[in-house]
C-alpha positions in Angstrom: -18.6 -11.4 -0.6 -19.9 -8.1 -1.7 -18.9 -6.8 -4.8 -17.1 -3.2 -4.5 -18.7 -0.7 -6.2 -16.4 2.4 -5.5 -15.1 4.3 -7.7 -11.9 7.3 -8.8 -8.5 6.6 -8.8 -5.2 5.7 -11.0 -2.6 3.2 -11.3 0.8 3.0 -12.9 2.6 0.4 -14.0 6.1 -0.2 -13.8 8.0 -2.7 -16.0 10.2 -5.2 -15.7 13.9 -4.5 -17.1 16.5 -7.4 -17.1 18.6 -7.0 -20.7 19.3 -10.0 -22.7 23.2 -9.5 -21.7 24.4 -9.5 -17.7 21.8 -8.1 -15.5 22.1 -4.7 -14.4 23.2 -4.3 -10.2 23.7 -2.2 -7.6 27.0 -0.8 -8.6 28.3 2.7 -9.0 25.8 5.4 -9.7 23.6 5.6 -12.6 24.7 8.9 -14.5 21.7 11.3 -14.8 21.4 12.6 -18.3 19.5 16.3 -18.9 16.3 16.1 -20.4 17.1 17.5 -23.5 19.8 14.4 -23.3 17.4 12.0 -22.0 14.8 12.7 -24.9 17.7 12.6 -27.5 18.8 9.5 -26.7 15.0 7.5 -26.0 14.3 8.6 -29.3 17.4 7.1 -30.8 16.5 3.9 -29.3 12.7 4.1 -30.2 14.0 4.2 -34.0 15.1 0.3 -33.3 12.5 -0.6 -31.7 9.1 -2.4 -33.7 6.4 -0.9 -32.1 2.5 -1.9 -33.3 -0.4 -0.2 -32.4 -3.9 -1.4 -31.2 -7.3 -0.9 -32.8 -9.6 -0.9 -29.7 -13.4 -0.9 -30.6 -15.9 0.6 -28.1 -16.6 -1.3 -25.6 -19.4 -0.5 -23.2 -20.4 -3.2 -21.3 -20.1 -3.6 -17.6 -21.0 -7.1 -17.0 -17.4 -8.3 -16.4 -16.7 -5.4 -14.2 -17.2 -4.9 -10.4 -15.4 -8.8 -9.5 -15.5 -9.8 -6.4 -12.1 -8.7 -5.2 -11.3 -10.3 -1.9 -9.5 -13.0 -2.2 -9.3 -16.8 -0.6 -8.3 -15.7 3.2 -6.5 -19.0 3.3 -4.1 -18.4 0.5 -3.8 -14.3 1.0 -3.9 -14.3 4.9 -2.4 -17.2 6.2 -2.6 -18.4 10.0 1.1 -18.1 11.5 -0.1 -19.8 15.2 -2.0 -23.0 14.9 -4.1 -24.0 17.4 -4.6 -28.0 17.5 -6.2 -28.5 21.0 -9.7 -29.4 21.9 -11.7 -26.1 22.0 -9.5 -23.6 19.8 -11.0 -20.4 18.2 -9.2 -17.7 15.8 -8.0 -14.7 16.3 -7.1 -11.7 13.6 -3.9 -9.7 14.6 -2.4 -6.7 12.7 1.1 -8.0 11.8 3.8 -5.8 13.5 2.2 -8.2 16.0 1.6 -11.7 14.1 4.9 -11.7 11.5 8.6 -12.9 12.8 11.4 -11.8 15.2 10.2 -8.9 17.1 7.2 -8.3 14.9 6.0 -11.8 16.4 5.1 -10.9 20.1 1.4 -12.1 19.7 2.3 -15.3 18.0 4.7 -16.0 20.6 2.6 -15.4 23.6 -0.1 -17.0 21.9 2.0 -19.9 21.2 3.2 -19.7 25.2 -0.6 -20.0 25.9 -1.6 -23.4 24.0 1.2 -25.4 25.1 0.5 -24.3 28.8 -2.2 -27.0 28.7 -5.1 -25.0 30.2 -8.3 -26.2 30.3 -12.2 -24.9 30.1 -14.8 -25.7 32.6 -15.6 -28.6 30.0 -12.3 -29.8 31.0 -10.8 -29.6 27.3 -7.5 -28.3 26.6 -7.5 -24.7 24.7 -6.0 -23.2 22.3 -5.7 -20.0 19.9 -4.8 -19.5 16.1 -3.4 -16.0 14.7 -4.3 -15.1 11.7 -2.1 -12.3 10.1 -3.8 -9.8 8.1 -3.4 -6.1 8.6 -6.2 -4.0 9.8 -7.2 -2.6 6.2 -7.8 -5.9 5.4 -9.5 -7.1 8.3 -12.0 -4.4 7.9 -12.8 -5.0 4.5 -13.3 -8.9 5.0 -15.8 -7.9 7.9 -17.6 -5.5 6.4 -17.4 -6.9 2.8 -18.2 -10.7 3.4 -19.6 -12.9 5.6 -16.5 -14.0 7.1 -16.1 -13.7 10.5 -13.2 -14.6 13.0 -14.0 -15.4 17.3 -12.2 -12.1 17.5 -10.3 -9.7 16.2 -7.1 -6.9 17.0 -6.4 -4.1 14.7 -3.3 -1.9 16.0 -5.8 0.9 17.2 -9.6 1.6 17.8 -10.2 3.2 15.2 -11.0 0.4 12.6 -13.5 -0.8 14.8 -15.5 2.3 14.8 -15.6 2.6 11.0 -16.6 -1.5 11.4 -19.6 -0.6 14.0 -20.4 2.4 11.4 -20.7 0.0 9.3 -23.1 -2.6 10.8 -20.8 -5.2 12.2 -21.4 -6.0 15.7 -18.0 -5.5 17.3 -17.4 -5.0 20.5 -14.6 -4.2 23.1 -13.0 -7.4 24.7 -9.8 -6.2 25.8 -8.6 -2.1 25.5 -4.9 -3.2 25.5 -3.0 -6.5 24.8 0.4 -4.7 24.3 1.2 -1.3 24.4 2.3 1.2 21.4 1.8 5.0 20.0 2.1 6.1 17.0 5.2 8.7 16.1 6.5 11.6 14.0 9.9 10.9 13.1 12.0 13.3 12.4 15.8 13.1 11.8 17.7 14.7 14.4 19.5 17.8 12.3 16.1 18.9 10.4 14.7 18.3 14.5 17.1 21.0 15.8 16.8 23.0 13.4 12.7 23.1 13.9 12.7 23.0 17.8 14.9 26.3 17.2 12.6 28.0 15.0 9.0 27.0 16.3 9.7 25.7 19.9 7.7 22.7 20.3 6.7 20.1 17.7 3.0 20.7 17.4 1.0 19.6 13.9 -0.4 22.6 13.3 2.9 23.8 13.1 4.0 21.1 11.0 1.8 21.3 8.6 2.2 25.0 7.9 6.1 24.0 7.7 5.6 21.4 5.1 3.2 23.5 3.2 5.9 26.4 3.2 8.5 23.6 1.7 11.0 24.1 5.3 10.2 20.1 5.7 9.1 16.9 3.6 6.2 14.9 5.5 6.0 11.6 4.1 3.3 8.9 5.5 1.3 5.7 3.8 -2.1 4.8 2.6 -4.7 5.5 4.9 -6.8 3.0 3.7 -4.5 0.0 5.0 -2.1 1.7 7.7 -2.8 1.5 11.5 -0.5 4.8 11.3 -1.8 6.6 8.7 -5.3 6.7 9.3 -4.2 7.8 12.6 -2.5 10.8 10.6 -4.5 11.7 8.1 -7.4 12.2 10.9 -5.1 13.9 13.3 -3.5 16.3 10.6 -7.4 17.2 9.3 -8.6 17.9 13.0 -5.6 20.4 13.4 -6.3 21.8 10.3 -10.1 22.9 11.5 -10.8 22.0 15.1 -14.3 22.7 14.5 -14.8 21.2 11.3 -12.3 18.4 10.5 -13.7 17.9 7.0 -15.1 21.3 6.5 -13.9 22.9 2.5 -11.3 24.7 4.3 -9.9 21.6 6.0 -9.7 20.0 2.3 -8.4 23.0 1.0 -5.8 23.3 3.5 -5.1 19.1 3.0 -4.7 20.1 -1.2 -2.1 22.7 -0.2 -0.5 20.4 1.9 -0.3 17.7 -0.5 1.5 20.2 -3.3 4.7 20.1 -1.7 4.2 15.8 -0.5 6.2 13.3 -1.8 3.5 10.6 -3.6 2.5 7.9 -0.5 4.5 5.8 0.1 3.0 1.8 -0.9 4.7 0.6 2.1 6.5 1.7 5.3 9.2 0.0 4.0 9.2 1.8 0.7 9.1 5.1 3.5 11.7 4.5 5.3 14.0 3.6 1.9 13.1 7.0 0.3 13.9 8.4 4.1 17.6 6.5 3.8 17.9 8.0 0.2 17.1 11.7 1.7 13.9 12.1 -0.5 11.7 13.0 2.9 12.8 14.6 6.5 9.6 13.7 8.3 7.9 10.6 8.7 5.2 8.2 10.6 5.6 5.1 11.9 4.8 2.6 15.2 7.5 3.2 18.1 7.9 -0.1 18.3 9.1 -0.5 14.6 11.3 2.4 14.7 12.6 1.0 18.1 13.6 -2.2 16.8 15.3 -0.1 12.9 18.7 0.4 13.8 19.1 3.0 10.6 16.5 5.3 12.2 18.8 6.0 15.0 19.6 9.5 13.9 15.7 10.2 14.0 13.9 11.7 16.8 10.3 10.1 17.9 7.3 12.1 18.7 4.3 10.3 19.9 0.9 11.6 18.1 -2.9 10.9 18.2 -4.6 7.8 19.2 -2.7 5.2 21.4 -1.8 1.9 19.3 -2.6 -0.6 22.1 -3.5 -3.6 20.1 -7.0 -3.8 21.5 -8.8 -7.0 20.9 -12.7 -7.1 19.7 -15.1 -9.8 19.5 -19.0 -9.9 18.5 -21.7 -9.4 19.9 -23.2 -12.8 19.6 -20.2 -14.6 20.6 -21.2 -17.7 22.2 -19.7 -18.6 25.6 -17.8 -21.5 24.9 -15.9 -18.5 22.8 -15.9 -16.5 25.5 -14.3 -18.7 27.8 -11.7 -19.2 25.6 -11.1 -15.9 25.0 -11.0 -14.7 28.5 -8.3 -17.5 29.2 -6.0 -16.2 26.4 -6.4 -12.5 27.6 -5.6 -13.7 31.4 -2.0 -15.1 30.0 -1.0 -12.7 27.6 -1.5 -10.0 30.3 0.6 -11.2 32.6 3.7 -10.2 33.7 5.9 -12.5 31.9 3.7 -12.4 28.6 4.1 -8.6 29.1 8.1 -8.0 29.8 8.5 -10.5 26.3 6.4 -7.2 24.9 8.8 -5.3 26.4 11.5 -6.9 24.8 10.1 -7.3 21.3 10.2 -2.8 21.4 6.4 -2.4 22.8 5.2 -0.5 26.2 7.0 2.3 25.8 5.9 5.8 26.1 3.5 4.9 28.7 3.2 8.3 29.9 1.4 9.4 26.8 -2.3 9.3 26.8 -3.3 9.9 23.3 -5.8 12.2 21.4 -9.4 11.7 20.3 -10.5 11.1 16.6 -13.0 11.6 14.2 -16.4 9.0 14.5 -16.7 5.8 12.0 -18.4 7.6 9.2 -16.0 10.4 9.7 -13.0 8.1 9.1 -14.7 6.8 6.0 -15.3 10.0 4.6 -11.6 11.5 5.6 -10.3 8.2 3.3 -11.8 10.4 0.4 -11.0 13.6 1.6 -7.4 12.1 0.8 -8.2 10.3 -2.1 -9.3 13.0 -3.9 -6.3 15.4 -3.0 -3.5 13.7 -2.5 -2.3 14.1 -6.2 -2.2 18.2 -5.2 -4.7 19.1 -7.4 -2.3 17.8 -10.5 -3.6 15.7 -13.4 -2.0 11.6 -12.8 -1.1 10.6 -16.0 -0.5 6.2 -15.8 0.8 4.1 -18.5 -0.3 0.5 -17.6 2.6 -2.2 -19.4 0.9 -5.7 -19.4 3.0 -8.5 -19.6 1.7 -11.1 -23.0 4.0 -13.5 -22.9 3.6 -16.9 -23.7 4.2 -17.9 -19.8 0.8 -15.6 -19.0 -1.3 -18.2 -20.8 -3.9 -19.4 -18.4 -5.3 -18.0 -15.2 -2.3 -15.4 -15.0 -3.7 -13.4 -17.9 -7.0 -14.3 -16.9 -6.4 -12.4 -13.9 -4.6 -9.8 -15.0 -7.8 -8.8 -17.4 -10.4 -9.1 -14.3 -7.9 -7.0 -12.2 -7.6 -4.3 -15.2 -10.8 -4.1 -15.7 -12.4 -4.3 -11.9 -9.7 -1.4 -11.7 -11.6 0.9 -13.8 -13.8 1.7 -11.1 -11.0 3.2 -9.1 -9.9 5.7 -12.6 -10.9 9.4 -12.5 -12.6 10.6 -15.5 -9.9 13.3 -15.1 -6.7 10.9 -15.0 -5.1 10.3 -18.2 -4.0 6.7 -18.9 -2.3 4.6 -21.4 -1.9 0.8 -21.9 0.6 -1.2 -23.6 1.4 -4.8 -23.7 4.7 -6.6 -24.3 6.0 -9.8 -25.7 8.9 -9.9 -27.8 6.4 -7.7 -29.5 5.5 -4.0 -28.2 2.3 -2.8 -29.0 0.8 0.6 -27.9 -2.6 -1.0 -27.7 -4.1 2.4 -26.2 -1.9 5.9 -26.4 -2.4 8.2 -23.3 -5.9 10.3 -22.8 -8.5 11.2 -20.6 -9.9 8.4 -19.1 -13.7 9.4 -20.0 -16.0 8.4 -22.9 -14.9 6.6 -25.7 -11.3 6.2 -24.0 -12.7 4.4 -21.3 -14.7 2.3 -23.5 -11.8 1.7 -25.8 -9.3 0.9 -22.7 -12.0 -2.2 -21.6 -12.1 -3.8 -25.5 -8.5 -3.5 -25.6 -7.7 -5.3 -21.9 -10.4 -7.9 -23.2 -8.4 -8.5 -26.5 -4.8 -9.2 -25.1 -3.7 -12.6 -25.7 -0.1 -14.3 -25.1 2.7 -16.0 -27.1 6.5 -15.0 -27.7 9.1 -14.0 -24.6 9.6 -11.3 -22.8 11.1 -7.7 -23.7 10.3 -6.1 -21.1 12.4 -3.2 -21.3 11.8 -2.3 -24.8 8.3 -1.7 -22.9 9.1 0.4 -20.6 10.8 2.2 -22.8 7.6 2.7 -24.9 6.1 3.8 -21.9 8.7 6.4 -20.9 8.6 7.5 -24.7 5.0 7.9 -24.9 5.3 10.2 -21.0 7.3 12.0 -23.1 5.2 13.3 -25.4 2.7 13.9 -23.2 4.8 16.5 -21.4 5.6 18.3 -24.4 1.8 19.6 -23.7 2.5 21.2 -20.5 0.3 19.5 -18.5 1.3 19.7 -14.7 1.0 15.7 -13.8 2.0 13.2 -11.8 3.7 10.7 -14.3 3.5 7.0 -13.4 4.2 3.4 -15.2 2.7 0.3 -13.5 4.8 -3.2 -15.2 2.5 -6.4 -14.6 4.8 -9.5 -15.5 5.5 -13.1 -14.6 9.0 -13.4 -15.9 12.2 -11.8 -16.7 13.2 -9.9 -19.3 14.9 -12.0 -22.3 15.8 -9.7 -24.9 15.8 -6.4 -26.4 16.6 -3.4 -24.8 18.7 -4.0 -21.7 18.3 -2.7 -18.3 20.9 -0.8 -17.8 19.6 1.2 -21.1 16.1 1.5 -19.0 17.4 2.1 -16.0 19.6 5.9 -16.5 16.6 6.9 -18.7 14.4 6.1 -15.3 16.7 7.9 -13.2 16.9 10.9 -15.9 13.3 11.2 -16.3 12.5 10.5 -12.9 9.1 8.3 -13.7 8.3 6.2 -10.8 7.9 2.8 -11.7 6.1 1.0 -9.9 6.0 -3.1 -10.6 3.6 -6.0 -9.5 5.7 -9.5 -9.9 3.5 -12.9 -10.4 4.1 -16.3 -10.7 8.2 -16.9 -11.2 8.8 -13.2 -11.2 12.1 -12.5 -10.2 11.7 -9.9 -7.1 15.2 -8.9 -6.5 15.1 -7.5 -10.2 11.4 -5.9 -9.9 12.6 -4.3 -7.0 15.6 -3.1 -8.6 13.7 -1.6 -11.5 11.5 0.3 -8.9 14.3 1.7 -6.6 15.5 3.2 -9.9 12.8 6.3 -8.6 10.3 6.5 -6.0 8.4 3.2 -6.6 7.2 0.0 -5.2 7.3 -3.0 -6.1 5.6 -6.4 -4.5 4.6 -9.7 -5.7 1.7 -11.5 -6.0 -0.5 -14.5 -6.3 -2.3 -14.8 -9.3 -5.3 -15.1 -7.3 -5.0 -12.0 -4.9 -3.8 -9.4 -8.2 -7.1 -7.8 -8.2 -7.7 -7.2 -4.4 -3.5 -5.8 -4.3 -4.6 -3.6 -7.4 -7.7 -2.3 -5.7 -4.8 -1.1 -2.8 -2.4 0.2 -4.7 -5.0 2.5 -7.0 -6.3 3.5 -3.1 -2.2 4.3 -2.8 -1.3 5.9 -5.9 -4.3 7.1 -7.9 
C-alpha cells in the first residue's frame, strides 16, 4: 500500500456522555438554555471539576507520520456472497447493492447464479463472491495498493474514470447490471412552493435559491458517495458551463456553501437531520428513497449521471476470468434476475438519460475544489477528546495515536484545534490555536505522550471541551465549532449526561463520536443526535483509514 501523502483538513471530536446515575434517553425535550444561561451554568460546573493541563514540548519529527492507512480488506470489507465452486473469482459491489433486504439485489442474484450449477468449457462448476465496499473505498484500494479484485462495480462511471486517470487498467465489462439515477429530493410543500416561483426545477436555479437562503441543500462527502460526487460535479458544471472549475465556479461553490448545512457523514445522518427539519433539499439514490417509507412526503428529481451499477474488469484479465465473468453477467441480466431488481426499488426512471461529467483528473481536482470551501470560507475550530482510560491500554491507544497523528496531514494551517484527554482525570493537554508552527509541533509531542489508567468521565470531557469553545468565541471569530470524542467505553462517573447533553443542545456544538472496542453505540449515537453529528464505530484496526474520511467529511 502507498502511503497518503495529502494534506488540509479538520476533525472534531465528540465525546461520550453516559452519567454515573440512570442513563439519559429519549424522552421529553431537552430545554434549550440562552447563552448567557448556558455559559452561566458550564462555568458553575467547571468550578467542580479537576482539570490539569499538559506541558507539550516541540515536537518535529515526521517519521511516525504518513501510516499506511488502508486497512486489512478482510476485516474492514468483508465478502457477503461466498463463492465455493470450482472456478470462482471476486467481484467489488457498492453496497446499496451488496448489504441486506432490498439493499441486497446483487448478493442475491449472485447467490441465484452459483447454486444454478453452471459450468465453464473446462467443465467446472462456477461461482462468484461479493465483496461490499463502497466505491470511495474501492477506488482508493485500486489506486493506493496492489490489491486487485477479477472485477469491480461502483454505482456510476465516474470512479472508474478518476481510476483510469490514475493508471489502473480498468475497463468496461458491462454498462448496466441494474438500473438507478441519482435524485434531488425535495419535500413536497418547499416543492410547490418552488415550482410556483421558478417553474421548473433546474440546478442553476437551485443553487441561486440556496445561496439566497429560500432553500437548505444538504448532500454527503464527495470523496466516498456514488451521489455526491455526482453533485458536486453537476452543481460546479452549472455554475460555469465553460469552466467547471474556473475561480468563478469556486467562488460561486464558497457562496453556496455559506448558507449549507456542514456534510452530512452519512446518508443516514442526511436523511435524520431532513426528519428533524434542519434541511428542505437533499440527494440520494431513487432506489433508496423508493424503498424509505418517511421520505414519502418528498418529491424525486432525477440529476446528472445515470447510477447503473456498471461492472469493470482489467485489462489483463485472463480468460479463464473472463469466462466466468461473462456467465455471471448472462444470468444477472436476465429477465427474472432483472424483475427481482425491480422489486428490490431499481429500474425505475428509465426514461431518463443522464448528463455528462467532468474527466478523471477533473473529478480529482473538484474533491478539492470542495475541500477547500465547504467550511464557507469560516475558520473550523476542533477540540479532539481522547479517551485514556485504563481499557485503552494496548493496540486501542496505539491506534488512536497513529490515527491522530496520520491525521495531521489532513489539518489546515488555518484550522484551530485543541486536544484533551480523559480518564477519571481531565487534562487540557493542548488549549485551542492555530494549527501552524510550534502548535502543530506541540499537538504531535502531546498525542505521543498520552498514556492510560483510571475510568472513564467522559462527560466531564466534553464538558471541558464545550468550556474551552467557549472561550474561544468570546474572540469573535466566525467558525465552525466541532468536538470529535474517541472512546472505548462508557462513561462511569462525573458529570452526567443529561448535564452534557442541554448544554450541547444550548450551545449547539456538533459532536461528533467514534466508538471502539465495547463502545456502547446506542449511547454514542445518542450523544451525537444531541446536534448535527455523527457517530460510527470502529475496529481498532480501521480508526485511521475512518479518520482519514471523516477529516475528508468535516474538515
Amino acid at each position: 500500500m502507498k502511503k497518503i501523502l495529502c494534506g488540509i483538513l479538520l476533525f472534531i471530536t465528540a465525546l461520550s456522555l453516559i452519567g454515573c446515575g440512570a442513563n439519559y434517553t429519549e424522552g421529553p425535550a431537552i430545554k434549550k438554555l440562552s447563552i448567557k444561561d448556558a455559559d452561566e451554568t458550564l462555568i458553575s460546573w467547571m468550578t467542580k471539576l479537576q482539570i490539569s493541563y499538559g506541558k507539550p514540548q516541540i515536537d518535529l519529527d515526521t517519521s511516525e507520520q504518513y501510516i499506511e492507512e488502508l486497512p486489512d480488506i478482510n476485516s474492514s470489507f468483508q465478502l457477503t456472497v461466498i463463492g465455493n465452486n470450482q472456478a470462482n473469482i471476486e467481484i467489488w459491489a457498492s453496497t446499496e447493492r451488496s448489504g441486506t433486504g432490498n439493499d441486497g439485489w446483487i448478493n442475491r442474484v449472485t447467490e441465484n447464479f452459483n447454486k444454478a450449477n453452471i459450468r465453464n468449457a473446462a467443465n467446472q462448476t462456477v461461482s462468484v463472491s461479493i465483496r461490499s465496499i463502497d466505491a470511495g473505498a474501492q477506488l482508493d484500494y485500486l489506486t493506493l495498493s496492489t490489491l486487485r479484485p477479477d472485477a469491480w462495480s461502483p454505482a456510476n462511471s465516474l470512479w472508474n474514470d478518476m481510476a483510469v486517470s490514475r493508471g489502473v487498467p480498468s475497463v468496461l465489462a458491462l454498462e448496466r447490471t441494474v438500473g438507478n439515477t441519482a435524485g434531488i429530493l425535495m419535500k413536497k410543500s418547499v416543492y410547490n412552493d418552488y415550482i410556483a416561483k421558478h417553474g421548473t426545477l433546474e440546478l442553476d436555479t437551485l443553487i441561486q435559491a440556496a445561496i439566497d437562503g429560500e432553500i437548505v441543500l444538504g448532500f454527503t462527502n464527495p470523496y466516498t458517495s456514488d451521489t455526491a460526487l455526482n453533485m458536486l460535479t453537476q452543481m460546479l458544471i452549472a455554475m460555469d458551463k465553460a469552466n467547471p472549475l474556473s475561480a468563478e465556479a469556486a467562488n460561486r461553490f464558497l457562496e453556496f456553501q455559506k448558507n449549507a448545512p456542514p456534510p452530512a457523514y452519512t446518508t443516514a445522518q442526511m436523511r435524520e437531520s431532513a426528519k428533524k427539519g434542519f434541511i428542505d433539499v437533499m440527494t440520494m439514490e431513487c432506489q433508496a428513497y423508493t424503498n424509505e417509507p418517511t421520505l414519502s412526503d418528498y418529491v424525486f428529481t432525477p440529476f446528472g449521471v445515470r447510477h447503473d451499477n456498471p461492472v469493470y474488469k482489467f485489462k489483463d484479465t485472463s480468460a479463464a476470468v473472463n469466462e466466468i465473468l461473462d456467465l455471471w453477467i448472462a444470468y444477472i441480466t436476465n429477465a427474472e434476475s432483472q424483475q427481482l431488481g425491480t422489486k428490490m426499488g431499481f429500474n425505475k426512471h428509465d426514461d431518463y438519460l443522464g448528463t455528462s461529467s467532468l474527466s478523471g483528473p477533473e473529478l480529482y481536482a473538484a474533491q478539492s475544489l470542495w475541500k477547500a470551501n465547504k467550511s464557507g470560507g469560516r475558520t473550523t475550530v476542533a477540540v479532539f477528546v481522547a479517551d485514556v482510560s485504563g481499557s485503552m491500554a494496548g493496540s486501542r491507544i496505539n491506534n488512536l495515536k497513529d490515527s491522530l497523528l496520520n491525521s495531521m496531514q489532513y489539518i489546515s494551517e488555518d484550522s484551530e484545534i485543541g486536544l484533551v484527554s480523559y480518564s477519571n482525570n481531565i487534562t487540557i493537554e493542548l488549549p485551542i490555536d492555530k494549527f501552524q508552527g510550534s502548535h502543530r509541533a506541540m499537538f504531535q509531542s502531546a498525542v505521543k505522550g498520552l498514556y492510560v489508567g483510571g475510568n472513564t468521565h467522559m462527560y466531564s470531557a466534553v464538558l471541558t471541551a464545550l468550556d474551552m469553545i467557549r472561550q474561544h468565541r468570546e474572540s469573535g471569530v466566525n467558525a465552525n465549532y466541532m468536538i470529535f470524542v474517541l472512546t472505548d467505553g462508557e462513561n462511569n462517573g462525573g458529570v452526567k449526561e443529561d448535564i452534557a447533553a442541554q448544554l450541547i443542545v444550548s450551545y449547539g456544538i456538533p459532536v461528533h463520536t467514534i466508538g471502539m472496542g465495547e463502545a456502547n453505540p446506542e449511547a454514542l449515537k445518542r450523544l451525537s443526535n444531541y446536534t448535527e453529528g455523527f457517530s460510527i464505530n470502529v475496529s481498532t484496526e480501521n480508526i485511521i483509514y475512518n479518520m482519514k474520511n471523516m477529516f475528508n467529511s468535516q474538515m
